[in-house]
C-alpha positions in Angstrom: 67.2 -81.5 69.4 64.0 -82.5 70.6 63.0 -82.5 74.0 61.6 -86.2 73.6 62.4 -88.5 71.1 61.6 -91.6 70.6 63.2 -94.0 68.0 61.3 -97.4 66.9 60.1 -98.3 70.4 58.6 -101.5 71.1 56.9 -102.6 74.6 56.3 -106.1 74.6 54.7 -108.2 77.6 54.6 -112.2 78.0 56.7 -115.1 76.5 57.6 -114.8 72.6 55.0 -117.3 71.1 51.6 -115.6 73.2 53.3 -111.7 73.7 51.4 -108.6 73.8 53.2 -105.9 71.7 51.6 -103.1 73.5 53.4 -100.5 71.9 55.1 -101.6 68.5 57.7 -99.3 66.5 56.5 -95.8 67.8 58.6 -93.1 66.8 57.9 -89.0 67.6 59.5 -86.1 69.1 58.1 -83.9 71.5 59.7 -80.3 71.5 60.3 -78.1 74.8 56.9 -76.4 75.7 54.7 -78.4 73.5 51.3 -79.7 75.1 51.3 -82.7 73.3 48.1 -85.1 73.1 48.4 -89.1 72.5 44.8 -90.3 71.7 43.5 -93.8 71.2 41.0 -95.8 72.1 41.0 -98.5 75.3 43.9 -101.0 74.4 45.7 -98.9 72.0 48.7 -98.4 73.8 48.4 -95.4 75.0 49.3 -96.0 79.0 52.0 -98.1 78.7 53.5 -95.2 76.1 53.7 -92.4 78.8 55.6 -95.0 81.6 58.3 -95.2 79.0 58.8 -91.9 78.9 59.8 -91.8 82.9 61.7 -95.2 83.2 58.8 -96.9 84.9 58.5 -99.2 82.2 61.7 -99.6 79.8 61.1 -100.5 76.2 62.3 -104.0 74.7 63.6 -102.3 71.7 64.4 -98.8 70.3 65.9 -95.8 72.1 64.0 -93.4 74.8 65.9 -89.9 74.6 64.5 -87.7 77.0 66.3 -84.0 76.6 69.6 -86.1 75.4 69.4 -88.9 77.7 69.3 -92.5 76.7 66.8 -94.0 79.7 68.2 -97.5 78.9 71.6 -96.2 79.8 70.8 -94.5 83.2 71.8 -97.1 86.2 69.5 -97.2 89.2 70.6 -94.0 91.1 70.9 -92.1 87.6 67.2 -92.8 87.0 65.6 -91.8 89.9 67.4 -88.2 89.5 66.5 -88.7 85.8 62.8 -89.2 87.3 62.5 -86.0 89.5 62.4 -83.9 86.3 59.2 -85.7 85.4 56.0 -85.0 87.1 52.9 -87.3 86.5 49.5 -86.4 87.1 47.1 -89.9 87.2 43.4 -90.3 86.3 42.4 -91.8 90.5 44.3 -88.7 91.9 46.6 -91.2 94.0 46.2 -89.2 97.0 47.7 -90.3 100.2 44.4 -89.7 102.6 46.0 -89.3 106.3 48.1 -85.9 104.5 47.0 -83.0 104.1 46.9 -81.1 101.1 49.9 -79.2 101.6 51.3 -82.3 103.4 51.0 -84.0 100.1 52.3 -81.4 97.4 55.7 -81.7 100.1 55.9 -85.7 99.8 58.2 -85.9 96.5 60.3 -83.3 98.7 60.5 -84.9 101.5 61.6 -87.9 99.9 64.0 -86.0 97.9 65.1 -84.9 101.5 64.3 -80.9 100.8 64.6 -79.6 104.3 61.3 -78.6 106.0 61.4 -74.5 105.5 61.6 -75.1 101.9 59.4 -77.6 101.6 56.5 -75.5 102.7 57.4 -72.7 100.9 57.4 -74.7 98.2 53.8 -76.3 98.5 52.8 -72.7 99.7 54.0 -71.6 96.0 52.2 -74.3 94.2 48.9 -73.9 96.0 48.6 -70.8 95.2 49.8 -71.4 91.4 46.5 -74.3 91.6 44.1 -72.0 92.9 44.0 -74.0 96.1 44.4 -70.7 98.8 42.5 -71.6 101.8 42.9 -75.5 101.6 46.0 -75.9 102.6 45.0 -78.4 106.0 42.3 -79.8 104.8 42.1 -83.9 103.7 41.7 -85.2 100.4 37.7 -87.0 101.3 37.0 -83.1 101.6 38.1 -82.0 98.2 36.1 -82.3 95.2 37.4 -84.0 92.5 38.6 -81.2 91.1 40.6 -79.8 93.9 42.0 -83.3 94.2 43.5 -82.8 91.0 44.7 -79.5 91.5 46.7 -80.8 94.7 48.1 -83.9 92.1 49.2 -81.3 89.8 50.8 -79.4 92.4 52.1 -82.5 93.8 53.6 -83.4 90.0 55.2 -79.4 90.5 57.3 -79.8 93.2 60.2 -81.3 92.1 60.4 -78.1 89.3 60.0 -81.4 86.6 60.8 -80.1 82.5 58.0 -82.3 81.9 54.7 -83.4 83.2 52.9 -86.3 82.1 49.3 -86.4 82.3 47.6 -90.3 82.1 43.8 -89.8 81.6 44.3 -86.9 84.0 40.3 -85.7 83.4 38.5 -89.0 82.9 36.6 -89.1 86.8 36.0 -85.4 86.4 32.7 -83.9 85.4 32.5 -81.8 81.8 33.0 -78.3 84.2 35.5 -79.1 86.0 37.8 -81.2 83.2 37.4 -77.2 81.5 38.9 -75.5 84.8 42.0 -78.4 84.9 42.3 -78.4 81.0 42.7 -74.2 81.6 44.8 -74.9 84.9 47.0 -77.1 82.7 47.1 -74.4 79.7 47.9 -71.4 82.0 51.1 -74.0 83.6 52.2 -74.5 80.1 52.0 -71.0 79.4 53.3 -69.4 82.6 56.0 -72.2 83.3 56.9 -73.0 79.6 56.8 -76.4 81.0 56.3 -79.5 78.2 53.5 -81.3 78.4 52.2 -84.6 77.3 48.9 -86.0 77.6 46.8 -89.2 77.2 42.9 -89.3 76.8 40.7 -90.7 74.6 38.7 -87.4 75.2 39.2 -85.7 71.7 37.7 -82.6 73.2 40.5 -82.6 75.3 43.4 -82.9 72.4 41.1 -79.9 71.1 41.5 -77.5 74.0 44.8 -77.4 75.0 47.0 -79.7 72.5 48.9 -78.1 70.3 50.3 -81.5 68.3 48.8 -85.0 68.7 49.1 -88.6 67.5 46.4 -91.2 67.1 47.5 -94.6 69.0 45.8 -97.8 67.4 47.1 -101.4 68.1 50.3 -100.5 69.8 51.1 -98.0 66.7 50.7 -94.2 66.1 49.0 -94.3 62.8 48.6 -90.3 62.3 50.3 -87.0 64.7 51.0 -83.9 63.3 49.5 -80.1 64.4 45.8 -80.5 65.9 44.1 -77.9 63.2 45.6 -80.5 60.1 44.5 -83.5 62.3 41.1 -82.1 62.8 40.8 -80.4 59.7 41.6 -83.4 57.5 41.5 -87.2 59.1 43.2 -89.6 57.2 43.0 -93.0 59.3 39.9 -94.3 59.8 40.0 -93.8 63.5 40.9 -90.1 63.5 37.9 -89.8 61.7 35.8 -91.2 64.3 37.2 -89.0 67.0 36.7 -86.1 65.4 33.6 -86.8 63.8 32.1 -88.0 67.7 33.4 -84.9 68.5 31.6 -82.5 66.1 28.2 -84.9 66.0 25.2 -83.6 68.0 23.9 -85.8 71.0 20.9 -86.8 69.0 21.3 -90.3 67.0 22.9 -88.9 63.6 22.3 -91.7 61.6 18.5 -91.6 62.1 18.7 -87.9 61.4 20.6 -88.9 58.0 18.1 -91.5 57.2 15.1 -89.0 57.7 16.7 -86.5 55.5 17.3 -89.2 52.4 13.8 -90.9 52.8 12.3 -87.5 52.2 14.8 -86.5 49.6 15.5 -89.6 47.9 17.4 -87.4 45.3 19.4 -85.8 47.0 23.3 -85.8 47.9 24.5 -86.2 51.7 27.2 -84.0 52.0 30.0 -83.4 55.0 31.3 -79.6 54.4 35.0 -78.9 56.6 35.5 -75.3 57.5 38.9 -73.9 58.8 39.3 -70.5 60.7 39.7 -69.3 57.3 36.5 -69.3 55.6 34.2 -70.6 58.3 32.8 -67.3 58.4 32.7 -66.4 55.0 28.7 -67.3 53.1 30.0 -69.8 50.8 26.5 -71.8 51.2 24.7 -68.8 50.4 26.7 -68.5 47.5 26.5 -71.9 46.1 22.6 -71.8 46.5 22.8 -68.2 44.4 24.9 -69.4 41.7 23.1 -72.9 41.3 20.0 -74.2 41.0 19.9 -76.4 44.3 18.7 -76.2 47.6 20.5 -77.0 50.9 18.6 -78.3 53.8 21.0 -78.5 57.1 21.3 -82.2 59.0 23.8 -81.1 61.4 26.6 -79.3 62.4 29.0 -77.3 64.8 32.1 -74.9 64.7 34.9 -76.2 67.2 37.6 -74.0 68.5 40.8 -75.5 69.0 43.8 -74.0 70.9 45.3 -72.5 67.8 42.2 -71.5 66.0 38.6 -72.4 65.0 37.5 -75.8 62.5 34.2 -77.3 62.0 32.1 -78.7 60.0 28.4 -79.2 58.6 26.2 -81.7 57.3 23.8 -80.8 54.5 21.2 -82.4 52.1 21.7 -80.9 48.8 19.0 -81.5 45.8 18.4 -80.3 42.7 19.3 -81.6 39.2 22.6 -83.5 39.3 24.8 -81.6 37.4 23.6 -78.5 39.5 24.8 -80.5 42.3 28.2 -81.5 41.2 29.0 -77.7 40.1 27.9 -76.7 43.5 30.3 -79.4 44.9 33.3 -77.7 42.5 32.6 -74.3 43.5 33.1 -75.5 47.5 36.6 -77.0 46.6 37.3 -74.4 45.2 36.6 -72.1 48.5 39.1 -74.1 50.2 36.2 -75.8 52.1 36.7 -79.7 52.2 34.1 -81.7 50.8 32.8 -85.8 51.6 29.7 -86.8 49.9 28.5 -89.4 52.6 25.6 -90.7 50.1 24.4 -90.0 47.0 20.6 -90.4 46.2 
């Protein structure tokens, strides 16, 4: 059985005639240590998703099993145990600034009414676990953001939770420290075997650490499975964008394609995919051996995910057509994917 499974859910806010279906007929499991990723744009769902996963919202239809419990069938006192076994790490760090830092990894135990020995020998645990040694008295306006997050995490630890639930956990941090939490996070899953799900609409996030992911649009997941077969081959039309923002250079693309085709007005645009199974192998130097054509590159870049390495590469081939098209044969037929963006 799946550590979280959901069955048709649907999250509706509002009266009948004007409602918002924020999330509408989602169904996925998540198995016990998976770090699973739920990507979408603003809107699509996403937030309200993760709160029905720990009771603090409960869905208007379908079932939310969380390691074989029904959430809808938990009665007040039943949930809040229910809740201890899922931590929740926010995007604003919810801090309480008159604690300390160790003072604020022991709140959820304090609450929980852990006596006061174990309660600091559990935050003592944790800080160390989040790399926090040294910091234990100081107050969250001295942190950086960073460390602010590290004492959220360890905050979301206390309790020992099965699950932790991380809502746009590296959106206010800068691209260096978002790598140390995305590798604090890893090492947790890793070290803890401790399930993890994750909301961002950061695809180089879902790339790090994720090791499954779904693509939230309109309320819906419209595509989950591994991250190398959802990076490696898009199928909904905002997959693709993710992953295409995420392997396109800084510069404006689209002026780099239109430079290419006014001065090769001929030739073929053409997006090559590589897996960690042939993107080291010379299958472009092969082609241009083979055939008569010759291969100018617009862009590119080789990703590495958590499970292995995909990329991919934008090139102007020219040369007589039929050259062309046996060129684009002989890269389908290395396993490499192929999408001719424009033909000249």
């Amino acid at each position: 059985m799946a550590l979280i499974e959901l069955s048709h859910v649907k999250k509706s806010f509002g009266k009948k005639q004007t409602a918002v279906h924020a999330v509408n007929d989602v169904s996925l499991q998540v198995e016990k240590g998976d770090i699973y990723g739920i990507v979408g744009y603003s809107g699509a769902g996403k937030s309200t998703l993760v709160r029905l996963l720990n009771g603090l919202e409960l869905p208007t239809a379908g079932d939310v099993v969380i390691n074989g419990q029904n959430i809808l069938a938990l009665k007040n006192k039943e949930l809040r145990n229910f809740r201890k076994k899922i931590g929740m790490i926010f995007q604003h760090f919810n801090l309480l600034w008159s604690r300390t830092v160790a003072e604020n990894i022991e709140l959820p135990l304090e609450l929980a009414g852990v006596e006061k020995a174990k309660r600091r020998q559990r935050a003592q645990e944790l800080i160390k676990l989040v790399g926090l040694e040294g910091r234990e008295t100081a107050y969250p306006a001295q942190l950086s953001g960073g460390q602010k997050q590290r004492v959220g995490i360890a905050r979301a630890l206390a309790n020992e939770p099965e699950i932790l639930l991380c809502d746009e956990a590296t959106s206010a941090l800068d691209p260096q420290t978002t790598e140390e939490v995305l590798d604090l996070l890893l090492s947790i899953n890793k070290k803890l075997h401790l399930t993890i799900v994750l909301i961002t609409h950061e695809m180089n996030v879902i790339r790090k650490i994720c090791n499954k992911v779904a693509v939230m649009e309109h309320g819906q997941i419209v595509e989950e499975g591994s991250v190398q077969s959802v990076f490696r081959n898009p199928q909904q039309e905002v997959t693709k964008r993710f992953v295409q923002q995420d392997l396109e250079p800084e510069e404006d693309v689209e002026e780099l394609r239109q430079a290419f085709l006014r001065e090769n007005p001929q030739g073929h645009l053409v997006t090559l995919t590589f897996t960690q199974d042939n993107a080291n192998e010379p299958v472009i130097s092969q082609a241009i051996r083979r055939f008569q054509i010759d291969v100018n590159v617009v862009y590119g870049k080789i990703q590495q995910t958590n499970e292995g390495s995909f990329g991919g590469l934008t090139v102007l081939l020219t040369g007589e057509a039929n050259e062309i098209e046996k060129a684009i044969t002989f890269f389908k037929e290395q396993q490499v994917g192929v999408e001719v963006i424009e033909r000249g």
